[in-house]
GULUM-796251 format. One record per residue (C-alpha): residue number from 1; residue in one letter; x, y, z. Coordinates in steps of 0.02 Angstrom, whole numbers, plus 50000, padded with zeros to 5 digits. Layout:
REM residues N
> NUM;A;X;Y;Z;
...
END
This chain:
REM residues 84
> 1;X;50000;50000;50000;
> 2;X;50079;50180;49966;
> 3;X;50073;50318;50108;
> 4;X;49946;50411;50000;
> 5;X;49814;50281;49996;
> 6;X;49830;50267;50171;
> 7;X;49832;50468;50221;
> 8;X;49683;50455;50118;
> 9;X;49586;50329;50195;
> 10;X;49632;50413;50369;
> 11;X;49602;50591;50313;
> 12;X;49409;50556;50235;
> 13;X;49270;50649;50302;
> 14;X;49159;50597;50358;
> 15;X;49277;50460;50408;
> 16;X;49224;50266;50381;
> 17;X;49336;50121;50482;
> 18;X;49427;50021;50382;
> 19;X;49522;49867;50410;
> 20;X;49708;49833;50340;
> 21;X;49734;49635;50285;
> 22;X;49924;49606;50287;
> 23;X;50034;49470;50212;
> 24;X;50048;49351;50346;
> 25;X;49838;49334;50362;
> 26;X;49815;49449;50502;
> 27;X;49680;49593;50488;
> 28;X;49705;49745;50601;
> 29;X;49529;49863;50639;
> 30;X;49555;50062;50597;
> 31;X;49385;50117;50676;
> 32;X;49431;50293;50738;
> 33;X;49562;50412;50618;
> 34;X;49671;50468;50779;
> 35;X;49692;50276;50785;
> 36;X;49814;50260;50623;
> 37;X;49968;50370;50612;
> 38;X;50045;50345;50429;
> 39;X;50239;50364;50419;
> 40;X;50335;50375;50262;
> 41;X;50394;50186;50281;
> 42;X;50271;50097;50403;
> 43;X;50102;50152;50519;
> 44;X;50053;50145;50692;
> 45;X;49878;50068;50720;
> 46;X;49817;50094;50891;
> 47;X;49724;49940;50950;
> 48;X;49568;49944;51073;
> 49;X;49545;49779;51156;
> 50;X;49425;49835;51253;
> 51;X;49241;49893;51238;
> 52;X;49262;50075;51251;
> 53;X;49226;50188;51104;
> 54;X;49335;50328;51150;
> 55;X;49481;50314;51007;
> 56;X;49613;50270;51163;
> 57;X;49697;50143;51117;
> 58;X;49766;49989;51236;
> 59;X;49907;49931;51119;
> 60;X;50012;50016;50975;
> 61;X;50076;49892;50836;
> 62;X;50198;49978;50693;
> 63;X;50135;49893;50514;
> 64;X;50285;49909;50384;
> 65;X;50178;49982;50219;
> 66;X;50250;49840;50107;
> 67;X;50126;49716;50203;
> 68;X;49985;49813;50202;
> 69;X;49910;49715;50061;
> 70;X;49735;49792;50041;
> 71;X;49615;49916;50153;
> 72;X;49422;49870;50162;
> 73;X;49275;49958;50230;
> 74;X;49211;49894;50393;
> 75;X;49016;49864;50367;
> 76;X;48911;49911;50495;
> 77;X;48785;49810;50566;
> 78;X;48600;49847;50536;
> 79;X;48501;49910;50686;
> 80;X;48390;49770;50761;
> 81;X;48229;49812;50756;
> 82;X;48194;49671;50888;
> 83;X;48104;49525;50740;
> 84;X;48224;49368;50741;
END
């Protein structure tokens, strides 16, 4: 992935999450834009572990750009209108 396609994800307004898929199989959730800080070589994705929706994360990880190998919209969830 180039630094541009990330800073562009990240910089969108209104902003929608996204998740990165990486080479080795791993997925990594970008649900708030403070959460993703894209460096010339690599990005820091804040990770929140737990259930707060504050974008704080609880963990840091450092993702080298080269194994980013695509970025996909997180769907949302339809509201339940309480019908199974």
């Amino acid at each position: 992935m180039t630094l541009e396609d990330l800073q562009r994800a990240v910089r969108a307004r209104p902003f929608m999450p996204f998740r990165l898929l990486l080479t080795n199989g791993e997925s990594l959730e970008v649900r708030h834009p403070e959460l993703c800080v894209p460096g010339a070589r690599s990005a820091m994705i804040g990770l929140i572990l737990s259930t707060q929706t504050q974008p704080i994360y609880d963990v840091a990880t450092i993702v080298d750009l080269l194994h980013i190998v695509r970025l996909e919209p997180i769907q949302h969830a339809a509201p339940s209108n309480g019908t199974a």
